[in-house]
Each structure stands twice: as C-alpha cells, then as structure tokens.
N, C-alpha and C positions, 0 to 999 in steps of 0.2 A: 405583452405581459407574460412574464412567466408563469408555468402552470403551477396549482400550491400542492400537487399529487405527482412526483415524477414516478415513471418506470422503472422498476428495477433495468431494461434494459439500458435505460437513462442514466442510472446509477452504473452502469456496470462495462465502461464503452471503454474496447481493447486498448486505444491509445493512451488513454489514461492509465492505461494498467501497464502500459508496455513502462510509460513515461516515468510513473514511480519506480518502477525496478531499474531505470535507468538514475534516476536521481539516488537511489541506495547503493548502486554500485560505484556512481560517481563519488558517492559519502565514504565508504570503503576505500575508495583507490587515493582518496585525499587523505584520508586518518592513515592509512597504512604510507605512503610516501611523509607524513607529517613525522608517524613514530621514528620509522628507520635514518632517520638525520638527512631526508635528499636536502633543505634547504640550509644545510650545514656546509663547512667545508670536505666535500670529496673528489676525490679522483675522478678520472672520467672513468675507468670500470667500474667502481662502487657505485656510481651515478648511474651507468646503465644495468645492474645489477637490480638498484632498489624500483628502476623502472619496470624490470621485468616482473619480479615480486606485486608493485603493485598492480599491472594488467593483469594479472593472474589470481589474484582476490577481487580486483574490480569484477571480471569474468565471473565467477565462482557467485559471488553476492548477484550478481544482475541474474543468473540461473536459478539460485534457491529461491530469489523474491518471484520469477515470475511460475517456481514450481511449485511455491506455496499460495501464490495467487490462484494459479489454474484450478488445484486443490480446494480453496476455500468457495471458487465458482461453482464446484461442483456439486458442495451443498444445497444451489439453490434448485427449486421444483421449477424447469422450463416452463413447468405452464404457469406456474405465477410470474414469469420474467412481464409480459403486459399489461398483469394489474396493478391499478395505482397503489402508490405506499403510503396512507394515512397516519401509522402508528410507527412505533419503533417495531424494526424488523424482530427481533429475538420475544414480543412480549406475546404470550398466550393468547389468545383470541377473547378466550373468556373475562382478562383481566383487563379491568377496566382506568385508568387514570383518575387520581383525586384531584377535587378539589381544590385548588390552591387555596382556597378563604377556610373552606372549612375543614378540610380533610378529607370529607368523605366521600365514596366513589362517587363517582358522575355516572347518571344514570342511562 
C-alpha cells in the first residue's frame, strides 16, 4: 500500500527530474524542427541545417529546465527533505484548511 504522507525526498527523485527536462528539450527539438518546415520539401543541406538548429535548442532547453530545476531544489530546508508532506507545500503552518460543508476553518 502506498503511504498517504510521501517525502519530499519522494517527491523530489533526480531521475525524474533528469526525465522532465529531457521530455521539454524533446518538446523544443520537435516544435523547432516542426516550425523551420523539416517535414516539408527540402534539400538535403537545409535538412541538415534545420537538424542542427534543432539539436541546439533541444540542448539549450534540457540545460535551462534542469538549471532552473536545481535552482528551485534549492529552496527547500534539507532537513525538512524527510518529513512527511501532510499539507500543501507553500501554505503557512498557521493556516488552516476549510471546511468544505461549512466554510469554516477546521480546527
């Protein structure tokens, strides 16, 4: 059974992180081959041309996702990386959750 408290360390595991900046640089290397007309009629230069272009936005995008990834890890307090996450990350400690029936905070 799954646990219903994961770890930030849980949350926050390199492969996954590697994997998405892999899959945005993939998204990039396809929209930029999509814009430049590869699946059009071109030469065989212009075709290695708009290759190079997009390995080099692919590149460029898989760099800033994982330098703004690394960036965004850095905000979190290592020592909270093993305590469980009950609430949403960002909400005050002090602030409480309403309600759904009635509105008002939960005590």
């Amino acid at each position: 059974m799954t646990d219903p408290h994961p770890t930030r360390r849980d949350l926050l595991k390199p492969v996954q992180l590697i994997g998405f900046a892999f899959i945005a640089a993939a998204f990039a290397g396809v929209i930029t081959l999509v814009t430049m007309g590869f699946f059009q009629t071109l030469t065989g230069d212009q075709r290695a041309h708009v290759i190079v272009v997009a390995l080099i936005v692919a590149g460029i995008a898989f760099i800033v996702t994982l330098v703004g990834i690394a960036l965004l890890i850095l905000a979190v307090d290592p020592a909270e990386m093993s305590k469980p996450v009950d609430r949403p990350v960002l909400m005050r400690k002090d602030d409480r959750p309403a309600d759904p029936d009635t509105g008002a905070p939960r005590p």
